[in-house]
N, C-alpha and C positions, 0 to 999 in steps of 0.2 A: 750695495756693490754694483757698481756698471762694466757694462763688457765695451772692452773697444773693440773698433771695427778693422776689419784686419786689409781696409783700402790702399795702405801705403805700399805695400809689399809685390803690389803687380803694376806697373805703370800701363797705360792706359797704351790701347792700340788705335789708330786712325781707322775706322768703317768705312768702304767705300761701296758705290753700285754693285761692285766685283766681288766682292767681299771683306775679310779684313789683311791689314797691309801686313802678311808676315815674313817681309824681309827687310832690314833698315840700312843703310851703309849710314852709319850713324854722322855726329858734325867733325869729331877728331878723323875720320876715316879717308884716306885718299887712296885711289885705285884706279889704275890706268889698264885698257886691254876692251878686250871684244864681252859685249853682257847679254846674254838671252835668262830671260826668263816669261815663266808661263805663271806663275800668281803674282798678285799686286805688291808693288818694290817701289820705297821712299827714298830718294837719295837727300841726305842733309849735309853730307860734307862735298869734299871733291873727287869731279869723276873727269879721267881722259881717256876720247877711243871713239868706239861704237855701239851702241845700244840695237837694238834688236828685239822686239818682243809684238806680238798680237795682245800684249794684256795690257793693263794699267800701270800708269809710269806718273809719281808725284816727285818735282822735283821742289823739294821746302826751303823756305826762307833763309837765306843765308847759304845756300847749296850753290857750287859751283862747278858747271857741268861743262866738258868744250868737247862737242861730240856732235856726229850725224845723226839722228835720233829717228828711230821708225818702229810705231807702237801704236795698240790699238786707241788711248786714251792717253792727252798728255797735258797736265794741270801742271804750271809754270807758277811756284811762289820766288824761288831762287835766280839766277841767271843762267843760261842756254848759250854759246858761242858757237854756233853751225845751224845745221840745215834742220829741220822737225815735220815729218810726215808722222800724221796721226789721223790713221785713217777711218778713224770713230769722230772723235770730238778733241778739240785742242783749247784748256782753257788758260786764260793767262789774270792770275792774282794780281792786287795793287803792286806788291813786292816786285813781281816777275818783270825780269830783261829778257829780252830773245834777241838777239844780233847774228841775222840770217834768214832763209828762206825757210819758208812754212806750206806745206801743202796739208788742208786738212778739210772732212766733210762738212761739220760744227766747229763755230770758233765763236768762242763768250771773251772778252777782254773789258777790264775793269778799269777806271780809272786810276791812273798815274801809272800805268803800262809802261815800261821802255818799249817797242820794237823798231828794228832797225831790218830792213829787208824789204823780199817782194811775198805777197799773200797768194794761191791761187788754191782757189776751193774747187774738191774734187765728187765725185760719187761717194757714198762712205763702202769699205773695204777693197779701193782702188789707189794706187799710185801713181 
């Protein structure tokens, strides 16, 4: 007799520096309006407004974000339409567009990047 493993039943969560990502606006999810958050938050579907946060912001593949965005850490797999201060580190995935102005301390950018804007690197925890 063998035991199965009872791995299906909890889907897997992203681990980040910050810790782990428990909050998703998942890919069918669209939400427009002002977002603050203080734990690390994935957006995979669509988002319009404002973002708001000191913590970690992943926006994932296929996500689609048209917002002023100002957050401690900001990993770009999906597309960005505005402005992004991330005043940690701002990474930009293969996947990732950004069309707009970026101010950020750390910036990693990957091959096959879209960016369309101007770049201006700052102090980290400054605007």
């Amino acid at each position: 007799m063998s035991k199965k493993a009872a791995t299906a039943s909890k889907p897997s969560r992203t681990v980040t520096e910050f810790g782990t990502i428990s909050t998703v606006l998942g890919r069918e999810t669209h939400f427009s309006g002002i977002l603050n958050f203080k734990k690390p938050l994935e957006i995979s579907g669509e988002f319009q407004g404002e973002i708001e946060s000191e913590g970690f912001l992943l926006v994932s593949e296929g996500a689609k974000v048209r917002a002023n965005i100002k957050a401690g850490t900001v990993i770009v797999g999906g597309e960005i339409t505005g402005n992004v201060i991330a005043t940690q580190r701002l990474e930009m995935l293969p996947s990732g567009k950004v069309n707009g102005n970026i101010k950020t301390a750390k910036l990693q950018i990957a091959d096959g990047v879209i960016f369309e804007g101007n770049c201006e690197m700052i102090l980290p925890n400054k605007d």
